[in-house]
DOFI-866547 format. One record per residue (C-alpha): x, y negated, z negated. Coordinates in pm, whole numbers, plus 50000, padded with zeros to 5 digits. Layout:
<rs>
XYZ...
</rs>
This chain:
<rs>
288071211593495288071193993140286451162793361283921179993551281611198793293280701163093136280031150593483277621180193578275711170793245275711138293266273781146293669271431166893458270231140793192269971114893504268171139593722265911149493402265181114893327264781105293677261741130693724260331119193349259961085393491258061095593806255661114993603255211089993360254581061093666251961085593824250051090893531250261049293477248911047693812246131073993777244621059493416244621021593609242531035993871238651034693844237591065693641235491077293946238701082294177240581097393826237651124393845238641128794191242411134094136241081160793898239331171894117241811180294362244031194894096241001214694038240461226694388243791237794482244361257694154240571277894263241851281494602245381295094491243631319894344241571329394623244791329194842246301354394622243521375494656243031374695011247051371495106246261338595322249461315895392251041291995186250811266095505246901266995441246701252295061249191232295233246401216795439243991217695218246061196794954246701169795274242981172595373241921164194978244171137194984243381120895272240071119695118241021103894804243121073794980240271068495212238021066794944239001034994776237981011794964235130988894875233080968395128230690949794839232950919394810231760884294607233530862694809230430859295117231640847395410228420822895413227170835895792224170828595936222350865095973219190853496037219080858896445220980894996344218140900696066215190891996308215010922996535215530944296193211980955796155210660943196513213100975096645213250997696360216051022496393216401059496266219711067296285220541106596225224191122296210225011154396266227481165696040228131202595850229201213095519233301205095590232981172995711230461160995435233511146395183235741134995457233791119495777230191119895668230931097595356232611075795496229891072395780227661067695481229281041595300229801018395632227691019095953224521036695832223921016395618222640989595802219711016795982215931011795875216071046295791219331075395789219411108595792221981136995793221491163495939223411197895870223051237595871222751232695502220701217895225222611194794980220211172694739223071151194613224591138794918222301140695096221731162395401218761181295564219661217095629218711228595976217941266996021221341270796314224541283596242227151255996257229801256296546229821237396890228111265797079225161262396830225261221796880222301223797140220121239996843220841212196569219811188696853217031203696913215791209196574216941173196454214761158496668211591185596628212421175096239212071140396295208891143096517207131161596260208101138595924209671106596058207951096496364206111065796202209461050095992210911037496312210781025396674213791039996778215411074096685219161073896740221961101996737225231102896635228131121596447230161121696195233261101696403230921076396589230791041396460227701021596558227540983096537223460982196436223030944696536224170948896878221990983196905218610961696808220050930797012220160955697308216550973797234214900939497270215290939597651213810977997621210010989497567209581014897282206061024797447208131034897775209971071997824213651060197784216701076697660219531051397605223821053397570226761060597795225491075198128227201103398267226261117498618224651151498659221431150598868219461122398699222341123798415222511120898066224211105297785227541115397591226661127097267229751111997094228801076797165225751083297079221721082197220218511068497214215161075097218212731055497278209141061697040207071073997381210261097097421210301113497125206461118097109206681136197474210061157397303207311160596978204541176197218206001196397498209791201097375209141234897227208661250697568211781270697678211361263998022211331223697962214381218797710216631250997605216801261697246220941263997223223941268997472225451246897703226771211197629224481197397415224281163897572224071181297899221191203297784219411169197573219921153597918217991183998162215191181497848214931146497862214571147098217211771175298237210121156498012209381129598254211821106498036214511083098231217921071298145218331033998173221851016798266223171004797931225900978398080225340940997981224870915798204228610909998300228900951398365230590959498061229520990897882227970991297541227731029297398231531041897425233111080197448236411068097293237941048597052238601009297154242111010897218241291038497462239501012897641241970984097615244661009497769242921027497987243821060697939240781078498046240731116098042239901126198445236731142598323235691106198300236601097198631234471119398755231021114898552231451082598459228431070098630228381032698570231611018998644232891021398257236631035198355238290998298382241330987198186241160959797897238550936297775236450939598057235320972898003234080967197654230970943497598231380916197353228030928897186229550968497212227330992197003229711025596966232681038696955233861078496942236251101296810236971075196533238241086896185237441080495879240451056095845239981038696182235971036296059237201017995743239100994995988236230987096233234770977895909236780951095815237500938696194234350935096254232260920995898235570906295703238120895695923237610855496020239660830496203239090800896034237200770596167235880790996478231930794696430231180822796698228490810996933225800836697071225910847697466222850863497636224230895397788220550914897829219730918198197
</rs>
C-alpha cells in the first residue's frame, strides 16, 4: 500500500500534464492559422454555446449539438483551401478564353439558408467562378453572401416553385447579361470550358434545353447535372411560362415538371453525347461512372445510352458531375486546374457532332 499512493499521483501529474500539453499545442495551432479561419474557430465555439442554450430550453438531444459541432467542423477544414496559387502552370487558355463572351453563360444555383456555409461556398469559391454572370438563388435574402430570396418555402416538394421563379427572375432582370442561362445546385460541379466548348455546336436563337436526357414523352433533363437554356428558350419561358396550363407553378419532380414546361413551350431537348457517344452533363459523381453502379431508376430513363462502365461513358470534355460534396468539389478542383503530368502538353480533340 506504502508503494501505490505515490504511483496513483505520480498517473495524476502525467495525466494533468499530458492534457496541458494538448491544450497548449491547439492553441499553437489556432494563433498560426490565418486570423480569418481563427474567427471561425470562434465562431464555432460561439455557435454551439447559443445552441446549448437553446437545447436546454427546448429539451432537444445531446446527439444533435453533436451534429451540429461535426457539421461546423467540417466546414472549417473544408474551408482552407486556397485555389489563387503564384506558381502558374504557364497554359495556353486562349482557345478556352475565346468562346467566353461569344457564349455568355448565367449560371444560377439553387441553394437555401443551411447549405449557404457548407455547399454553396464552396460552389462559390470554385466552379462559379468561371460563369459570365452567377447567381444564387434561395427562399431567402442574404446581402453578404450573396443570395436572391425567392417568395417559396424551401423543401423538395416546393423545388418546382424555385424553378419556376428562378427563371421568371432571370427573364425579367438578367435576360440581356448572357446567351445561355444554366441551372444547377449546390452539389453539382460544372467544368465552364467544356459547357461553352459544347454551346458552339448549338444556336442560342433556337428553342433548346440542354443536359442529361431522361425519357418521359419528349423527356427532360436531370436537374442534378444540371440544364440549359438556350436565349429563344428562356424568352418563350419569359412570355408564356406564367400560364398554369403550359408549365405548373410547384409539385412534382421538378425536372420532370421543367421538362412538360419546356416542352409546351414548343422548346426541344437536344442529345448532349459527343461525337464518340459519351455523355457530357452527369447524375452522379465520376467514380459512379468508372464503376458502374447505376441506381435501376437509371436503367430505365436513361435515354441516351449513358449507363456503360468506365472511361467510355464519360466524355473527355465532360461538363457536370452530381451529388458531389464540398470535399470531393475541392478535389475536382485540383484534378482538373492543378494536377499535371509533366512533359505531356494535352492536345485538343473535336468531339462536337
Amino acid at each position: 500500500m506504502a508503494t501505490f499512493l505515490p504511483e496513483k499521483k505520480t498517473a495524476t501529474v502525467v495525466l494533468s500534464l499530458t492534457v496541458g500539453f494538448s491544450l497548449v499545442s491547439i492553441c499553437v495551432v489556432l494563433f498560426k492559422t490565418e486570423h480569418s479561419d481563427f474567427h471561425f474557430v470562434s465562431s464555432i465555439v460561439n455557435t454551439i454555446k447559443s445552441q446549448a442554450v437553446h437545447a436546454k430550453e427546448m429539451s432537444q438531444p445531446k446527439n444533435h449539438l453533436h451534429e451540429e459541432f461535426q457539421k461546423l467542423v467540417g466546414q472549417y477544414l473544408s474551408g482552407n483551401i486556397r485555389f489563387e496559387d503564384l506558381h502558374l502552370h504557364k497554359d495556353n487558355d486562349a482557345m478556352s478564353k475565346s468562346p467566353y463572351q461569344k457564349e455568355r453563360v448565367l449560371c444560377w444555383i439553387m441553394t437555401s439558408p443551411k447549405n449557404l456555409d457548407v455547399k454553396a461556398r464552396v460552389v462559390r469559391d470554385t466552379w462559379s467562378r468561371r460563369c459570365n454572370k452567377v447567381l444564387f438563388m434561395s427562399s431567402v435574402t442574404d446581402p453578404k453572401f450573396p443570395t436572391i430570396g425567392l417568395n417559396v418555402s424551401e423543401g423538395r416538394k416546393h423545388l418546382t416553385a424555385k424553378t419556376m421563379q428562378a427563371f421568371r427572375y432571370i427573364y425579367e432582370n438578367h435576360f440581356d447579361d448572357a446567351d445561355w442561362f444554366m441551372k444547377a445546385d449546390d452539389d453539382t460541379y460544372v467544368i465552364l470550358e467544356n459547357l461553352r466548348y459544347f454551346l458552339t455546336s448549338q444556336n442560342k436563337s433556337e428553342p433548346v434545353f440542354l443536359g442529361h436526357h431522361l425519357k418521359l414523352k419528349q423527356g427532360f433533363n436531370s436537374g442534378g447535372a444540371g440544364y440549359v437554356l438556350s436565349k429563344e428558350a428562356l424568352r418563350r419561358y419569359g412570355e408564356k411560362g406564367h400560364d398554369p396550363k403550359l408549365c405548373r407553378r410547384d409539385g412534382s419532380g421538378e425536372d420532370v415538371a421543367f421538362g412538360r414546361c419546356m416542352e409546351n413551350l414548343g422548346v426541344r431537348t437536344v442529345n448532349a453525347t459527343d461525337a464518340l457517344g459519351r455523355s457530357r452533363f452527369h447524375c452522379f459523381r465520376p467514380e459512379t461512372y468508372l464503376a458502374g453502379k447505376y441506381p435501376k431508376w437509371f436503367y430505365k430513363y436513361d435515354a441516351n445510352g449513358a449507363a456503360k462502365k468506365g472511361i467510355d461513358s464519360i466524355s473527355d470534355y465532360a461538363i457536370s458531375f452530381h451529388y458531389v460534396p464540398p470535399q470531393k468539389m475541392y478535389d475536382l478542383e485540383f484534378y482538373i486546374y492543378h494536377l499535371r503530368p509533366y512533359g505531356i502538353v494535352s492536345g485538343t480533340q473535336e468531339l462536337r457532332k
